[in-house]
C-alpha positions as CSV (number, residue, x, y, z in Angstrom):
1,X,-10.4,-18.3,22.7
2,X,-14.3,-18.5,22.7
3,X,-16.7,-18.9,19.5
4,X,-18.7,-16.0,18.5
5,X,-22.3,-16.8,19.0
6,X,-24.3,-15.2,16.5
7,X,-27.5,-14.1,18.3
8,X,-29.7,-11.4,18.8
9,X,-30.7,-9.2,21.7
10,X,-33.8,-11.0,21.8
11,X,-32.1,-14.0,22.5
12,X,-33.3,-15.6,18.6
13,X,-29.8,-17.5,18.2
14,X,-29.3,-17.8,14.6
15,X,-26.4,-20.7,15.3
16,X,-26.8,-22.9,18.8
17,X,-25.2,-21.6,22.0
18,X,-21.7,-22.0,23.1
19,X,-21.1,-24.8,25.9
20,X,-21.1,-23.2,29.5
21,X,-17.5,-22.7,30.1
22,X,-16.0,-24.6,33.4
23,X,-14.6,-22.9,36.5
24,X,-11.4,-23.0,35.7
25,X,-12.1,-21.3,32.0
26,X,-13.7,-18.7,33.7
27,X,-11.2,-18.3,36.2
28,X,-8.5,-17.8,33.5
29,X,-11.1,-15.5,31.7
30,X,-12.0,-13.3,34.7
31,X,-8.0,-12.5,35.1
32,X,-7.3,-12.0,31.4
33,X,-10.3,-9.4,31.7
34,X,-8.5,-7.9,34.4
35,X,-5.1,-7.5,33.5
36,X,-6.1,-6.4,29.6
37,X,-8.3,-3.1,30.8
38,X,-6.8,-0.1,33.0
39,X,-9.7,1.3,34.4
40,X,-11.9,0.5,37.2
41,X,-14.9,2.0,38.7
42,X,-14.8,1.8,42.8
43,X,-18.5,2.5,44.1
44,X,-19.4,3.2,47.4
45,X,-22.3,4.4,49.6
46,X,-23.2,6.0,53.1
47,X,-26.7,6.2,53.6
48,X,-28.9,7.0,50.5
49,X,-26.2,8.7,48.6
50,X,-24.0,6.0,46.5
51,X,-20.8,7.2,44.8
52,X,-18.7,5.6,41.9
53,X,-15.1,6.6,40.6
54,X,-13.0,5.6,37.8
55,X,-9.7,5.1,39.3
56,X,-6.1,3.6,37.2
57,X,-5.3,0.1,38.5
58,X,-2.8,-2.8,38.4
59,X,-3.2,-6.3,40.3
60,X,-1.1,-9.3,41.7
61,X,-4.2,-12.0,40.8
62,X,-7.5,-11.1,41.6
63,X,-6.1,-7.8,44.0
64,X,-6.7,-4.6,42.6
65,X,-4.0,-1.7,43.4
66,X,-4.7,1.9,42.9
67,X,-3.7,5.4,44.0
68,X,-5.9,7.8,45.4
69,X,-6.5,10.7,48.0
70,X,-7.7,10.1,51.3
71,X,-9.9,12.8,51.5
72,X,-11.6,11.6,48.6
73,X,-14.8,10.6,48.7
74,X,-14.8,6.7,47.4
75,X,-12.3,6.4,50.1
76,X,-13.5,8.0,53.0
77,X,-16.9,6.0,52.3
78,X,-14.9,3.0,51.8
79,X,-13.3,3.1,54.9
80,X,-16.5,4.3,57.3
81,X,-18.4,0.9,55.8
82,X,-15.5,-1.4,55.2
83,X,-17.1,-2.4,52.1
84,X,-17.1,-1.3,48.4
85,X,-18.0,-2.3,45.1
86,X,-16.1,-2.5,41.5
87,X,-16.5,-2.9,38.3
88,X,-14.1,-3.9,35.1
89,X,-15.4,-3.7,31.7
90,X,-14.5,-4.1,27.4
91,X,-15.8,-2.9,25.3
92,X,-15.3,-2.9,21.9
93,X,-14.3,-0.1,19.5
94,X,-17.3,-1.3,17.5
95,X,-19.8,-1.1,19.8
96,X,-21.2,-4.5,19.7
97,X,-23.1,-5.9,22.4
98,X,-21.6,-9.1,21.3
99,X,-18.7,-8.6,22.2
100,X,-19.2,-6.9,25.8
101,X,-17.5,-8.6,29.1
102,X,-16.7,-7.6,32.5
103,X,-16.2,-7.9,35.8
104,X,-18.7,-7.1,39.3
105,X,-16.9,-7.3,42.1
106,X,-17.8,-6.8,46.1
107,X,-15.0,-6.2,48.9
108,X,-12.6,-4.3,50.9
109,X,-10.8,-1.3,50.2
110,X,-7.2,-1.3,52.4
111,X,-4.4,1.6,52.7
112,X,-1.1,-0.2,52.0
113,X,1.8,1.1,53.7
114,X,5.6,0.6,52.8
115,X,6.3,-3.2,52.7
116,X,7.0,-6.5,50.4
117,X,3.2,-5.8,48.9
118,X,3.3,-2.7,48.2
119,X,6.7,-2.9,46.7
120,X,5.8,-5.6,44.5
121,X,2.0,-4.1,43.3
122,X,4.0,-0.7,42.7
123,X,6.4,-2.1,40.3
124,X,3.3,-3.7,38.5
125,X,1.5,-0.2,38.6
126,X,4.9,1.5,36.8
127,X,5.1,-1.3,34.4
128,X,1.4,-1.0,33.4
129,X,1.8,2.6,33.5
130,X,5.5,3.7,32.5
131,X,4.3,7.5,31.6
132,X,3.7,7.6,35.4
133,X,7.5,8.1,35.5
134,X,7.1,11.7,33.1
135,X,5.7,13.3,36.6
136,X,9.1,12.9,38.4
137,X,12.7,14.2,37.9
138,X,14.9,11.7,35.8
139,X,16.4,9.3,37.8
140,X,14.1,9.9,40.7
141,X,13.5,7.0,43.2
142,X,10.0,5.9,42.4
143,X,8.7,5.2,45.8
144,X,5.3,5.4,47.7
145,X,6.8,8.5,49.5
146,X,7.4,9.5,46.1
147,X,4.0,9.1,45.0
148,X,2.6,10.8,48.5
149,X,5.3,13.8,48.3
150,X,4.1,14.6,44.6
151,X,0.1,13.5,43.9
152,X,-0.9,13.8,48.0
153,X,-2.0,10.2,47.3
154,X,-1.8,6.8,49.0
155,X,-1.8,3.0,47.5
156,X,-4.7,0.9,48.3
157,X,-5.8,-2.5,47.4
158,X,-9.1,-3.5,46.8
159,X,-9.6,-7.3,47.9
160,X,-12.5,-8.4,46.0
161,X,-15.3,-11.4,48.2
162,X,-17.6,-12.1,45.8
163,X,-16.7,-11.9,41.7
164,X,-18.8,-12.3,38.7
165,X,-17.5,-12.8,35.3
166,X,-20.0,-11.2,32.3
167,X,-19.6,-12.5,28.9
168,X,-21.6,-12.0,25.7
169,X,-19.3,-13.8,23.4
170,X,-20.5,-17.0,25.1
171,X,-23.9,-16.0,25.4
172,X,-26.5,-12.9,25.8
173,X,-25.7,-11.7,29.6
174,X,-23.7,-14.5,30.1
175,X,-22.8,-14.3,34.1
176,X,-20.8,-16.6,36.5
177,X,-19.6,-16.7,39.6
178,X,-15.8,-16.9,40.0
179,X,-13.9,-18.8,42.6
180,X,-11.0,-16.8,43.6
């Protein structure tokens, strides 16, 4: 989809920049980014002490859905400052800072119950994860009070505010606000 720019680190572009793409590129970027990785780092903070996990996820647009314990502590820290921090990244099996995107991300971390959400962002978790399935008896109902009963986990869904999109294909530290 984009040009490789041939550059440096210095920023001594041996051919000329890419154009800035528009919103809606970045948009369609920003979410390709998103549902093409399968990790993402939560991070957190009370006080002076931050904290940042790697968790699984899958998403429904720009919401991010992801198991984890309670009693953790991303999510007990989420939940005493109703805010939180993420962060989605590729990078490349050669290691090439050209190649390097991501996504920053600041918002809200929520406990889903049972309901239409959480049933449709739990099929999207098994799909993106089928070996999930290897944990259960055959023919088991996958459920969330499957998932509670077994892991001693719940579903949340992190609701990203603010979004950046990072790209070095289109230029050295490329970043860009995303309207979501």
């Amino acid at each position: 989809m984009l040009e490789k720019m041939n550059s440096t680190p210095r920023g001594k572009n041996i051919d000329a920049p890419r154009k800035e793409p528009g919103d809606q590129e970045i948009k369609k970027l920003a979410q390709e980014l998103i549902e093409g990785q399968n990790t993402m780092t939560i991070a957190t903070a009370l006080g002076n002490s931050p904290w940042a996990a790697p968790l699984y996820y899958t998403n429904l647009g720009f919401r991010l859905y992801f198991f984890s314990d309670p009693t953790s502590r991303h999510i007990q820290e989420a939940v005493k400052s109703e805010q939180a921090a993420a962060a989605i990244f590729f990078q490349p099996p050669t290691g090439s800072w050209k190649e390097i995107r991501g996504i920053q991300m600041s918002g809200k971390v929520k406990r889903l119950g049972p309901g239409l959400e959480s049933l449709k962002a739990l099929r999207a978790y098994l799909k993106k994860f089928p070996f999930t399935a290897d944990f259960f008896e055959p023919g088991q109902n996958l459920n969330l009070a499957s998932f509670f009963k077994r892991f001693s986990v719940r579903f949340y869904r992190f609701e990203p505010e603010v979004l950046y999109y990072r790209d070095n294909r289109i230029g050295f530290s490329f970043r860009k606000k995303v309207l979501i």
